[in-house]
VEXTIKE-859611 format. One record per residue (C-alpha): residue number from 1; residue in one letter; y, z, x. Coordinates in nm, 2 decimals. Layout:
<atom k="NUM" r="a" py="Y" pz="Z" px="X"/>
...
***
This chain:
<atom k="1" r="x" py="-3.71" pz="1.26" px="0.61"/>
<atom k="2" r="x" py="-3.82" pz="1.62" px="0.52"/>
<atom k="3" r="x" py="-3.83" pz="1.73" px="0.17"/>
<atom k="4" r="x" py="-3.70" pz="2.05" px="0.01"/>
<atom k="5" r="x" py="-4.00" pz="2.16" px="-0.06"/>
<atom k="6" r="x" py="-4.07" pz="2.12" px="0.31"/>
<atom k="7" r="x" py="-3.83" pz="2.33" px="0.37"/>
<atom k="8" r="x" py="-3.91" pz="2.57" px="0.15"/>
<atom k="9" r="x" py="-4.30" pz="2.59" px="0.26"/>
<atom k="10" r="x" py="-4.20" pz="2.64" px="0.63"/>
<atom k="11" r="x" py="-3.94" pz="2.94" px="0.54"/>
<atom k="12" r="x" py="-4.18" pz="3.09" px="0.38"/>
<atom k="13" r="x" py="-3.94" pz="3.09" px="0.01"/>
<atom k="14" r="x" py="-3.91" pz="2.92" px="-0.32"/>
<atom k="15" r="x" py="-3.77" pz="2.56" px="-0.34"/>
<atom k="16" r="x" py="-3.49" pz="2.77" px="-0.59"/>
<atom k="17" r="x" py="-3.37" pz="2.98" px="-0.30"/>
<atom k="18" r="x" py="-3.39" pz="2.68" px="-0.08"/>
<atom k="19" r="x" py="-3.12" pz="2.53" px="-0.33"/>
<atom k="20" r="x" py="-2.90" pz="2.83" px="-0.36"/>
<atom k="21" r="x" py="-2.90" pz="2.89" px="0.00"/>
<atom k="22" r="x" py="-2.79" pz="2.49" px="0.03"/>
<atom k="23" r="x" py="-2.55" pz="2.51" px="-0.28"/>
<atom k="24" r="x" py="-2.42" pz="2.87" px="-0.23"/>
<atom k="25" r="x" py="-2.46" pz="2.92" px="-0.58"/>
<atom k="26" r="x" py="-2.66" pz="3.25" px="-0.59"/>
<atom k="27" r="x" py="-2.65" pz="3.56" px="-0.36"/>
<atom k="28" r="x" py="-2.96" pz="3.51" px="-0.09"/>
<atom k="29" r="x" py="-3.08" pz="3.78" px="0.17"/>
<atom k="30" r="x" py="-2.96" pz="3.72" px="0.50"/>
<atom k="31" r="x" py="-3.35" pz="3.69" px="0.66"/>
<atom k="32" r="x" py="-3.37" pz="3.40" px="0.38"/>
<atom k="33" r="x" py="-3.13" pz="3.27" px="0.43"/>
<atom k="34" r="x" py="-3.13" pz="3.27" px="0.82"/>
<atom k="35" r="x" py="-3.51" pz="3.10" px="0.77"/>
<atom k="36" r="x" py="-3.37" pz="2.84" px="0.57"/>
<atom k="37" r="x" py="-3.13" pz="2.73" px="0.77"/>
<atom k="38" r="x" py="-3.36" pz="2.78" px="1.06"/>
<atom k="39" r="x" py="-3.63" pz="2.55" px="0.88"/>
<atom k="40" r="x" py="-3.37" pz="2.28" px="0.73"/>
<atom k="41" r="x" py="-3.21" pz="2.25" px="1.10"/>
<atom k="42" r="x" py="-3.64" pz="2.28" px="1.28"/>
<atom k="43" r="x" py="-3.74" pz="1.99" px="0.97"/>
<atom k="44" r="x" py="-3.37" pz="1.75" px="1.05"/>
<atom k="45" r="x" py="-3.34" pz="1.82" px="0.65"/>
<atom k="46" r="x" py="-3.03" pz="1.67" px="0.60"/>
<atom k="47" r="x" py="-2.93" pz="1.80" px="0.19"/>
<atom k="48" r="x" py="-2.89" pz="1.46" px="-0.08"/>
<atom k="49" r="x" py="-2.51" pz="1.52" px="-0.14"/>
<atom k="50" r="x" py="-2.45" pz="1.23" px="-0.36"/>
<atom k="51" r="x" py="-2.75" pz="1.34" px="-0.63"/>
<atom k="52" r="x" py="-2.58" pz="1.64" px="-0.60"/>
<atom k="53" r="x" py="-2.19" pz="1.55" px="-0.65"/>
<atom k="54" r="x" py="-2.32" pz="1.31" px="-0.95"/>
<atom k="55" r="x" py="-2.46" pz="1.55" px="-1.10"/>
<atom k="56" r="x" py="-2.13" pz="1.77" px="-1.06"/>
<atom k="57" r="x" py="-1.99" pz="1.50" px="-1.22"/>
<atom k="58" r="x" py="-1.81" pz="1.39" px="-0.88"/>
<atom k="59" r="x" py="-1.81" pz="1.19" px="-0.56"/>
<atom k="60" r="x" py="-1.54" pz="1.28" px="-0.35"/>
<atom k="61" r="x" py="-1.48" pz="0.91" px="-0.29"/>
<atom k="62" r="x" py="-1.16" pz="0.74" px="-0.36"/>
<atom k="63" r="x" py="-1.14" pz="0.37" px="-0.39"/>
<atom k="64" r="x" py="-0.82" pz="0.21" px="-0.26"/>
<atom k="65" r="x" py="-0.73" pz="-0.16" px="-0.37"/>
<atom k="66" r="x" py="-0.50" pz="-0.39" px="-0.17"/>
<atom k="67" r="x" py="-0.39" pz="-0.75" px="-0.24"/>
<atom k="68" r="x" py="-0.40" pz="-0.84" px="0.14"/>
<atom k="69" r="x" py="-0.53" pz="-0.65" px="0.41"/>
<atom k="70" r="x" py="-0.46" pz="-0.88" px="0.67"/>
<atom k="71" r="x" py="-0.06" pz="-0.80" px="0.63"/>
<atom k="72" r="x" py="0.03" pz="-0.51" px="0.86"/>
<atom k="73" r="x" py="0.29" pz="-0.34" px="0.56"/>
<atom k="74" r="x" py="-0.03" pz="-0.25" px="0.33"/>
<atom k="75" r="x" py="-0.29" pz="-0.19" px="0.65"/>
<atom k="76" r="x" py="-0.03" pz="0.05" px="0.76"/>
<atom k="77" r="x" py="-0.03" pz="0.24" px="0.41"/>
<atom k="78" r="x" py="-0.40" pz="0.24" px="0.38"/>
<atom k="79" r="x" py="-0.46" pz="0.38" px="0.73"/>
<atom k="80" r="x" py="-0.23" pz="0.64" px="0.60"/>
<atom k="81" r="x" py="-0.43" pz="0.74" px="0.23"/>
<atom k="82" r="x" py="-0.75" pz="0.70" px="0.42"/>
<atom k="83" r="x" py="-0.60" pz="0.98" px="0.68"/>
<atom k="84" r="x" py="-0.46" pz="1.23" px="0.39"/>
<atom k="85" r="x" py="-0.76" pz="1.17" px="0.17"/>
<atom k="86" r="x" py="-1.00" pz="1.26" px="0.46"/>
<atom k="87" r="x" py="-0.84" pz="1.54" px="0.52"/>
<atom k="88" r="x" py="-0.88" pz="1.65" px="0.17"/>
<atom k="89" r="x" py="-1.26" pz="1.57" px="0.15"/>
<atom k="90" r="x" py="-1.25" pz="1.26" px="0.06"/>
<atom k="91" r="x" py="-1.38" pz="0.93" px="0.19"/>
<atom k="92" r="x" py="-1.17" pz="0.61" px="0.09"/>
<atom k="93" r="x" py="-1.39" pz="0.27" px="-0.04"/>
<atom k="94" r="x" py="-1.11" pz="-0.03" px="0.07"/>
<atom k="95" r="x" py="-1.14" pz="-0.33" px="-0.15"/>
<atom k="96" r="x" py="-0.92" pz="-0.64" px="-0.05"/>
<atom k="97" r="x" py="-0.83" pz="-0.84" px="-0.36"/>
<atom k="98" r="x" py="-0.69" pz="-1.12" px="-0.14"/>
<atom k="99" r="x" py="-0.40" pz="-1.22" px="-0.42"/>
<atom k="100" r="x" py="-0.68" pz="-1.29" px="-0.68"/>
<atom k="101" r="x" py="-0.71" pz="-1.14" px="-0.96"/>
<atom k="102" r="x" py="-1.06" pz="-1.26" px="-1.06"/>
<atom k="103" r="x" py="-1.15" pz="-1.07" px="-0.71"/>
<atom k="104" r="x" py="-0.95" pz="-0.80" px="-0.83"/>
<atom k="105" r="x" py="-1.13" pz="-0.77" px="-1.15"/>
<atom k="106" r="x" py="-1.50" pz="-0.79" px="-0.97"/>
<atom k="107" r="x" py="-1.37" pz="-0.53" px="-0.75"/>
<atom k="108" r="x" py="-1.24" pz="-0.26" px="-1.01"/>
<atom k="109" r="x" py="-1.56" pz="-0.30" px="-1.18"/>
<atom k="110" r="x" py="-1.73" pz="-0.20" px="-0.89"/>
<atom k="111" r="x" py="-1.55" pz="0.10" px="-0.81"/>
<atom k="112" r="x" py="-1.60" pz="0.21" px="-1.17"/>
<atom k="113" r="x" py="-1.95" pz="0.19" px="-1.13"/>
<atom k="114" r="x" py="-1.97" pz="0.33" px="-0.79"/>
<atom k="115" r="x" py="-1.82" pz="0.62" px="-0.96"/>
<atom k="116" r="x" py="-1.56" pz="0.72" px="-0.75"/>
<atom k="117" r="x" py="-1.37" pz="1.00" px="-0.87"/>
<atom k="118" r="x" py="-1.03" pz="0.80" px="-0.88"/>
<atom k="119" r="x" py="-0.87" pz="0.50" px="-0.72"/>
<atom k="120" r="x" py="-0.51" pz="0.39" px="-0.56"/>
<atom k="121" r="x" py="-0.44" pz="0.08" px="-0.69"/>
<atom k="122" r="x" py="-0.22" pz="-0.21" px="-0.53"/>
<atom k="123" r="x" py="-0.20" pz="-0.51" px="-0.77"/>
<atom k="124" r="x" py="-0.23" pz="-0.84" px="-0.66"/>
<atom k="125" r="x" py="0.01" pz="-0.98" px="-0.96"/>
<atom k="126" r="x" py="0.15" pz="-0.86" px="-1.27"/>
<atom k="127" r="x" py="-0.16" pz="-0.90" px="-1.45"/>
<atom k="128" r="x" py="-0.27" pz="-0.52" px="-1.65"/>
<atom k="129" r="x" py="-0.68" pz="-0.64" px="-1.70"/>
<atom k="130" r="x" py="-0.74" pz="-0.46" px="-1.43"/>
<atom k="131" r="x" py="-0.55" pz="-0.14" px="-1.45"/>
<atom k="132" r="x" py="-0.63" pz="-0.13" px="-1.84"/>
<atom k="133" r="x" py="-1.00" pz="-0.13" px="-1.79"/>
<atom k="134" r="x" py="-0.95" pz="0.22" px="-1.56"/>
<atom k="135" r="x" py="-0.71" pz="0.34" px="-1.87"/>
<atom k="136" r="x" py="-0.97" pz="0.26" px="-2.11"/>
<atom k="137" r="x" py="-1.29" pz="0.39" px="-1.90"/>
<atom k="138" r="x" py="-1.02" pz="0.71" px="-1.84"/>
<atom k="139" r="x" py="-1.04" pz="0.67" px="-1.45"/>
<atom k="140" r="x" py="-0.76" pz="0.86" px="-1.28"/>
<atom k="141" r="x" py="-0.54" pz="0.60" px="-1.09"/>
<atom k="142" r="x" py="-0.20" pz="0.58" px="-0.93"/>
<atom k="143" r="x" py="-0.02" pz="0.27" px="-0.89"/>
<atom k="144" r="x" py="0.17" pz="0.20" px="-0.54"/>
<atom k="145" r="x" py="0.39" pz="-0.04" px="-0.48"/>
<atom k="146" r="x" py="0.42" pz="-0.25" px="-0.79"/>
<atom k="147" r="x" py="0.56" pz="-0.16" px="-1.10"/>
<atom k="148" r="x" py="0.35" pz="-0.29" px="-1.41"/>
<atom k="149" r="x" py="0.47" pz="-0.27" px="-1.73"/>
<atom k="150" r="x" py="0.26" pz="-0.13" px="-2.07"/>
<atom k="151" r="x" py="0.00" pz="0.08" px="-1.84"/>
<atom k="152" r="x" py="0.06" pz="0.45" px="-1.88"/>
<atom k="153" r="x" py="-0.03" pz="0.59" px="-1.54"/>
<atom k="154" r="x" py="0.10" pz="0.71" px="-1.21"/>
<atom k="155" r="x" py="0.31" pz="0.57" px="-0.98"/>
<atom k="156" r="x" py="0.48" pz="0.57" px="-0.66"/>
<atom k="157" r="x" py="0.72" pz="0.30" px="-0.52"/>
<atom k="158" r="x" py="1.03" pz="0.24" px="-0.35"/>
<atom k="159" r="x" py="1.33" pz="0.13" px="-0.47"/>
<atom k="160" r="x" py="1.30" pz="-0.24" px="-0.44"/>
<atom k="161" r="x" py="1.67" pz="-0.34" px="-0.53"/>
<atom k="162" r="x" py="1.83" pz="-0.08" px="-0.35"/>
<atom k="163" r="x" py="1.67" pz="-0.23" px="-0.06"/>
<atom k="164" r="x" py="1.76" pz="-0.62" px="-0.15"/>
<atom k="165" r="x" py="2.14" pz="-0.50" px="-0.22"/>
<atom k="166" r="x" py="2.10" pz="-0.30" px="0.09"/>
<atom k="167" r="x" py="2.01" pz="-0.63" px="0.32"/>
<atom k="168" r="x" py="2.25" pz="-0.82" px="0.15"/>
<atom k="169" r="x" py="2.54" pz="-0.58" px="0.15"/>
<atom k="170" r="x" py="2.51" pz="-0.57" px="0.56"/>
<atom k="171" r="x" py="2.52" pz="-0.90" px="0.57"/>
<atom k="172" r="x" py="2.86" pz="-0.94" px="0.37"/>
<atom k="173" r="x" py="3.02" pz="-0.65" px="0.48"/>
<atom k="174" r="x" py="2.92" pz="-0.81" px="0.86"/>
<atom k="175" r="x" py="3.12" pz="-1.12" px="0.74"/>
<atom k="176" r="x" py="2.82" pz="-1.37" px="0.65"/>
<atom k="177" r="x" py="2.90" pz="-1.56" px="0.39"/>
<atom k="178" r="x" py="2.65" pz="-1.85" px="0.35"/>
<atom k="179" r="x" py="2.35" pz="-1.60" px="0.29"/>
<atom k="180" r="x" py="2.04" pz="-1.77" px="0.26"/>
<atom k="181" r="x" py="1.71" pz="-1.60" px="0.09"/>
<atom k="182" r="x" py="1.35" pz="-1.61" px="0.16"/>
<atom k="183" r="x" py="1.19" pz="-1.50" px="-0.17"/>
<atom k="184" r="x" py="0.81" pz="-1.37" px="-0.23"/>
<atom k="185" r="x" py="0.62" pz="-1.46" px="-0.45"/>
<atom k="186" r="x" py="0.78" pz="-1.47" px="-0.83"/>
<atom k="187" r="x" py="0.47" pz="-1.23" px="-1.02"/>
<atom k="188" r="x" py="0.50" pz="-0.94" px="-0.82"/>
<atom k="189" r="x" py="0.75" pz="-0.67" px="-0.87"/>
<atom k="190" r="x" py="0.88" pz="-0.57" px="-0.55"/>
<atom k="191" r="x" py="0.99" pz="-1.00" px="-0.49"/>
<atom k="192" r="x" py="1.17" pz="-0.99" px="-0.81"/>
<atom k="193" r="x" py="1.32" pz="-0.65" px="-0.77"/>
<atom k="194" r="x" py="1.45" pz="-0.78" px="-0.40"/>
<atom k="195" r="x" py="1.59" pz="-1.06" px="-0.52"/>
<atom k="196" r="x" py="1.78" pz="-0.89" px="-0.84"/>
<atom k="197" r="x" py="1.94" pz="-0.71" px="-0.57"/>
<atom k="198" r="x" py="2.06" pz="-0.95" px="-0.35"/>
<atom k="199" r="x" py="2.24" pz="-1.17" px="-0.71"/>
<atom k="200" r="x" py="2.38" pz="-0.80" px="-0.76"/>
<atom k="201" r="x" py="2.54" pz="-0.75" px="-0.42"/>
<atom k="202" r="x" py="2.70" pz="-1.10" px="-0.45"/>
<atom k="203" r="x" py="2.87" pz="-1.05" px="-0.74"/>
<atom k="204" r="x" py="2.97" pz="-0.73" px="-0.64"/>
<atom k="205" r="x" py="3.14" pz="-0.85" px="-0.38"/>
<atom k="206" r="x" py="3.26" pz="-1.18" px="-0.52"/>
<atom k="207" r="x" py="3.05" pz="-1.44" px="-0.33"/>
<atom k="208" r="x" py="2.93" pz="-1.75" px="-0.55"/>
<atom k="209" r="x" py="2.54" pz="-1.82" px="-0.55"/>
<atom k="210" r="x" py="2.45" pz="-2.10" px="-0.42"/>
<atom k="211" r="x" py="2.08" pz="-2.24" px="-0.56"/>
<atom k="212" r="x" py="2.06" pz="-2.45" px="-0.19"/>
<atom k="213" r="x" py="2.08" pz="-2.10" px="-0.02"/>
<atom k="214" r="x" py="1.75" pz="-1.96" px="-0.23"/>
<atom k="215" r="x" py="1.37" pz="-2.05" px="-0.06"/>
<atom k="216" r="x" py="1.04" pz="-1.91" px="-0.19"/>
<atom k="217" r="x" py="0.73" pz="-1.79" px="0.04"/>
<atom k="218" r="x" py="0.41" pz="-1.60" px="0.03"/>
<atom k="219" r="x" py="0.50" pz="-1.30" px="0.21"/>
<atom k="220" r="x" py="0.33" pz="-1.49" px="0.49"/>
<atom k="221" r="x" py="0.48" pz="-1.62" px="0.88"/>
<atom k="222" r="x" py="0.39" pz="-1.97" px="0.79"/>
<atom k="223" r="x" py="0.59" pz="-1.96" px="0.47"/>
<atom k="224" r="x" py="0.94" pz="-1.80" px="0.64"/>
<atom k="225" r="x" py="0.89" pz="-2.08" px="0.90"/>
<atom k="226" r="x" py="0.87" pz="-2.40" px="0.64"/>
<atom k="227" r="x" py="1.16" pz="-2.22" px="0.42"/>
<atom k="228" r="x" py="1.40" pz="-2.16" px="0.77"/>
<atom k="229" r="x" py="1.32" pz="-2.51" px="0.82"/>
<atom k="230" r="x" py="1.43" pz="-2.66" px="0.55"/>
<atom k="231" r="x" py="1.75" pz="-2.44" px="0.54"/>
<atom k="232" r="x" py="1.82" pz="-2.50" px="0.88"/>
<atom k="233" r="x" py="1.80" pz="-2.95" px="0.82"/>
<atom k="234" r="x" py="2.07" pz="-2.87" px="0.49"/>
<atom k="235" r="x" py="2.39" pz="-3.00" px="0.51"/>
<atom k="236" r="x" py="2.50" pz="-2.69" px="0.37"/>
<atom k="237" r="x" py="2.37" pz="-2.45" px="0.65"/>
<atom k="238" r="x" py="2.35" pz="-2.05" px="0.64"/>
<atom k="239" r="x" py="2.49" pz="-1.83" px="0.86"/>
<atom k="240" r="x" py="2.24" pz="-1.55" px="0.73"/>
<atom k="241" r="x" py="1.86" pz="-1.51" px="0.63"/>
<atom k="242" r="x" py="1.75" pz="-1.21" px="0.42"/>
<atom k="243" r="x" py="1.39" pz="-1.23" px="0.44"/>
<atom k="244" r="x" py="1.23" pz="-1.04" px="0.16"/>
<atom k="245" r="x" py="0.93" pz="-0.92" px="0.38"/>
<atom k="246" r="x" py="0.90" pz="-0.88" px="0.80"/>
<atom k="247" r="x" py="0.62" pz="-1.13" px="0.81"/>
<atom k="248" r="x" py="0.88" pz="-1.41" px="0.67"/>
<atom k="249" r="x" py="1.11" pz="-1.30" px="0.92"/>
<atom k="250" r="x" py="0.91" pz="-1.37" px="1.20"/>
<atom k="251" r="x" py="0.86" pz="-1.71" px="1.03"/>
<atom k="252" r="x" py="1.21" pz="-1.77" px="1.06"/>
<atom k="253" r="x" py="1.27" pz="-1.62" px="1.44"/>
<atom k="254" r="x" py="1.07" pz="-1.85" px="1.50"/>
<atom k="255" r="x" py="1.18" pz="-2.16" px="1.31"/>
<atom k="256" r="x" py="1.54" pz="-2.06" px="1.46"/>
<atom k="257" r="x" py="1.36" pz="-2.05" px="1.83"/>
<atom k="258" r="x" py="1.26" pz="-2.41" px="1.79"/>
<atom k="259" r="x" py="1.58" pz="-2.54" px="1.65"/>
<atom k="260" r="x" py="1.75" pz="-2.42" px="1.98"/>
<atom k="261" r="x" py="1.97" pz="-2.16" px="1.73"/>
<atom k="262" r="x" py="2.08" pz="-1.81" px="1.89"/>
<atom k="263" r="x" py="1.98" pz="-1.52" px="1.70"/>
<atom k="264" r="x" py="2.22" pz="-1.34" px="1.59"/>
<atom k="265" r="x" py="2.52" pz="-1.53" px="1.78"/>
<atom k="266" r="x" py="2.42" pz="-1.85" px="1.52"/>
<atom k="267" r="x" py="2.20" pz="-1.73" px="1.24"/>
<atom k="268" r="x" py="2.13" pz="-1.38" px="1.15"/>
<atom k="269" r="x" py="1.79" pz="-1.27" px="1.05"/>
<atom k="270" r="x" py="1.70" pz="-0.90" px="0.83"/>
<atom k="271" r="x" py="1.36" pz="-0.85" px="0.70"/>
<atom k="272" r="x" py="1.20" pz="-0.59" px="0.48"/>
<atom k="273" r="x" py="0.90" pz="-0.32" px="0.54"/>
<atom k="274" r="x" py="0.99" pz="-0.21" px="0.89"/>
<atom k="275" r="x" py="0.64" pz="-0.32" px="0.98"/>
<atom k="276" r="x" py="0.55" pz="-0.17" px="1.36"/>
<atom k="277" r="x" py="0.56" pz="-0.56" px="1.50"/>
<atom k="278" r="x" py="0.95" pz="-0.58" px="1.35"/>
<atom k="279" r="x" py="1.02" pz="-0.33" px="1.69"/>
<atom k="280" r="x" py="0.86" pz="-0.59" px="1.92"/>
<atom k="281" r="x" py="1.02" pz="-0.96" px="1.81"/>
<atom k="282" r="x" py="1.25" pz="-1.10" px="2.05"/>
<atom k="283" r="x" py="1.50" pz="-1.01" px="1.98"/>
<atom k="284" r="x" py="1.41" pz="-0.67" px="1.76"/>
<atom k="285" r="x" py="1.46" pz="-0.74" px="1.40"/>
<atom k="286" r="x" py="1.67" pz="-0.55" px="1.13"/>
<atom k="287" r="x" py="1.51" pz="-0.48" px="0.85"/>
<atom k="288" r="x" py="1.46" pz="-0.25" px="0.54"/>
<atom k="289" r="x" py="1.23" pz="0.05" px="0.61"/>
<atom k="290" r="x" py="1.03" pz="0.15" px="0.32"/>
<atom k="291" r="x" py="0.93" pz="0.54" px="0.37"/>
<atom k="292" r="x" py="0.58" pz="0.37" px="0.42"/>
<atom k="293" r="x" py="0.46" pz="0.76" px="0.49"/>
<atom k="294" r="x" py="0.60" pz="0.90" px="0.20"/>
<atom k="295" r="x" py="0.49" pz="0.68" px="0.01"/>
<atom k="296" r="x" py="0.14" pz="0.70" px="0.11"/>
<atom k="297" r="x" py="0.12" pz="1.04" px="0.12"/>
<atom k="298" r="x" py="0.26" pz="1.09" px="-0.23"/>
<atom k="299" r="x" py="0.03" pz="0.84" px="-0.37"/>
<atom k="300" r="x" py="-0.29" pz="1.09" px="-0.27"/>
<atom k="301" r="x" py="-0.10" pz="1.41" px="-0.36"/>
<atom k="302" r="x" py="-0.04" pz="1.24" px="-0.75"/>
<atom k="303" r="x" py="-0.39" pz="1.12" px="-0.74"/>
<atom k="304" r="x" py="-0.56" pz="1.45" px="-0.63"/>
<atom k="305" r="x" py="-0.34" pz="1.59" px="-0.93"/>
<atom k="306" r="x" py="-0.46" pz="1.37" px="-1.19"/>
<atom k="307" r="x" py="-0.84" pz="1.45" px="-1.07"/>
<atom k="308" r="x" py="-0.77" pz="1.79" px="-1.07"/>
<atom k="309" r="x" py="-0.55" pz="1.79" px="-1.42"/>
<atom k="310" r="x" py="-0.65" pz="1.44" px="-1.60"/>
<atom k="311" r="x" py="-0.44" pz="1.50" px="-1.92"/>
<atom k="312" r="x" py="-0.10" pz="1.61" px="-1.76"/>
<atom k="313" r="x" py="0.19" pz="1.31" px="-1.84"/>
<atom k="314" r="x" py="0.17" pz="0.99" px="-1.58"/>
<atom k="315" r="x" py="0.46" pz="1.05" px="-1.35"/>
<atom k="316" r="x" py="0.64" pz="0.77" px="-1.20"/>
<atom k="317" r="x" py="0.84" pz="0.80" px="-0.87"/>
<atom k="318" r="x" py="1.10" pz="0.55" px="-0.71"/>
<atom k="319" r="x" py="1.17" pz="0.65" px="-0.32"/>
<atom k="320" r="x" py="1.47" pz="0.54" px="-0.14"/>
<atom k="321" r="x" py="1.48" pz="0.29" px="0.13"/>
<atom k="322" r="x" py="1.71" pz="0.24" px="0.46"/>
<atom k="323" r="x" py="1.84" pz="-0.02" px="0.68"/>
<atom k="324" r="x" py="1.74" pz="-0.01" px="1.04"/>
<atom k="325" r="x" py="2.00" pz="-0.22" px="1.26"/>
<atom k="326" r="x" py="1.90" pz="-0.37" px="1.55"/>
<atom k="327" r="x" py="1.90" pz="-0.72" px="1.75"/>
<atom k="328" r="x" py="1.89" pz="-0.96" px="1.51"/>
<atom k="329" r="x" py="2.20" pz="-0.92" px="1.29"/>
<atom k="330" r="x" py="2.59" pz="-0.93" px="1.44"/>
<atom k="331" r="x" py="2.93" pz="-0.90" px="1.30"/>
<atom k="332" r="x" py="3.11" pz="-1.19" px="1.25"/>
<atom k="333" r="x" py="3.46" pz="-1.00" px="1.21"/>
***
């Protein structure tokens, strides 16, 4: 690879106005510059644009955690920051934490030292080790998705018991009355949030809880399969599944599918992320649509900010989500 005092030697110039002509930082004659570029582009000089950002103090490289890349909901908001922050000159590093936090931890370390000039930040769990180490190295972050507690930075999520009430509320106001849940998993946010509003549209509408009714899963297909399973072999059986994520759903079409039960004429199923597969199950499932876009979006907009402006107040934002009805719920009335 050619040097820049290659460069400089064949365009007949300094190695000085080789760098301002590269770094625009000086006024150059046009005949210099016009060599210079004719010599770099003769010599394949190709200019070292890390040395350089590092020594501007930046990278133009985001880093971008998720706890599972392998479920469509977060690939689906990662294509999306990788597209916005590419379009702002920025390349996106994508670390999969796989739901561990020891992972997470190498991960965040690495970032930090890769010195990227920020980092959106999906958490595996509830645990802060993580996001306090980028507080305490002063690392702009944004958190998406999950809300955690005692870390003073941004955020961007939906509103997680709107959409649990939301699920639920269709199904009672359809005329379900046995409504059965598929929880996540208990030490993330957005599960807990979920659930909190399906107990609050119950009560609302004055239908008892019943602890048979309530089944926990992963946020994986195999999970909402083994808890449909067991719901559907009660003696007590529902006549409605909220799922508290699409893949779970699917998990229970299925479990339905082999137990010979009609969806929705005998059980019907709602999910929750409006994942692009929820539009192709047989039959399509309802579900909760979190604005996966906006949310995305927003989450490199507040980061970009907080490069840009790194002592303006954290902002936190909540975003609404909706219901989209389709196959697999019916009224009973």
């Amino acid at each position: 690879m050619a040097t820049i005092r290659e460069v400089a030697q064949k365009a007949g110039v300094s190695v000085t106005t080789v760098s301002h002509v590269i770094n625009q930082t000086r006024f150059v004659s046009p005949d210099a510059e016009k060599r210079v570029l004719s010599a770099m582009q003769q010599l394949n000089y190709r200019p070292n644009t890390l040395a350089r950002s590092l020594r501007r103090g930046e990278t133009h490289t985001i880093g971008l955690m998720v706890p599972d890349s392998a479920n469509p909901y977060f690939a689906e908001v990662a294509r999306i920051i990788e597209e916005k922050a590419f379009r702002a000159s920025y390349s996106t590093i994508l670390c999969n934490s796989d739901n561990d936090l020891e992972k997470e931890r190498r991960y965040t370390e690495i970032l930090i030292n890769k010195q990227v000039d920020g980092i959106i930040f999906m958490a595996c769990g509830d645990d802060i080790v993580s996001l306090k180490e980028l507080v305490d190295r002063h690392m702009p972050a944004v958190i998406v998705d999950r809300l955690l507690d005692n870390v003073d930075v941004d955020s961007v999520v939906s509103d997680n018991f709107q959409g649990g009430y939301l699920a639920t509320q269709h199904l009672i106001v359809t005329g379900h009355r046995n409504i059965a849940i598929i929880r996540g998993p208990s030490n993330v946010t957005p599960s807990a949030r979920r659930f909190d509003g399906y107990l609050q549209a119950l009560k609302d509408y004055n239908l008892p809880l019943q602890e048979n009714l309530i089944k926990s899963g992963n946020f994986h297909p195999p999970s909402g399969h083994q808890a449909a399973r067991e719901l559907f072999s009660q003696s007590v059986k529902p006549d409605a599944i909220f799922a508290c994520n699409d893949l779970m759903a699917i998990g229970a079409l299925h479990a339905a599918y082999e137990k010979d039960l009609s969806v929705p004429e005998q059980i019907s199923i709602i999910g929750y992320d409006n994942i692009e597969l929820a539009l192709f199950t047989q039959p399509a499932l309802t579900t909760i649509a979190q604005p996966i876009q906006a949310i995305a979006d927003r989450a490199v907009q507040l980061l970009l900010e907080r490069i840009i402006h790194p002592h303006n107040l954290p902002k936190r934002e909540t975003l609404s989500n909706q219901i989209l009805i389709r196959s697999t719920t019916r009224s009973l009335k």
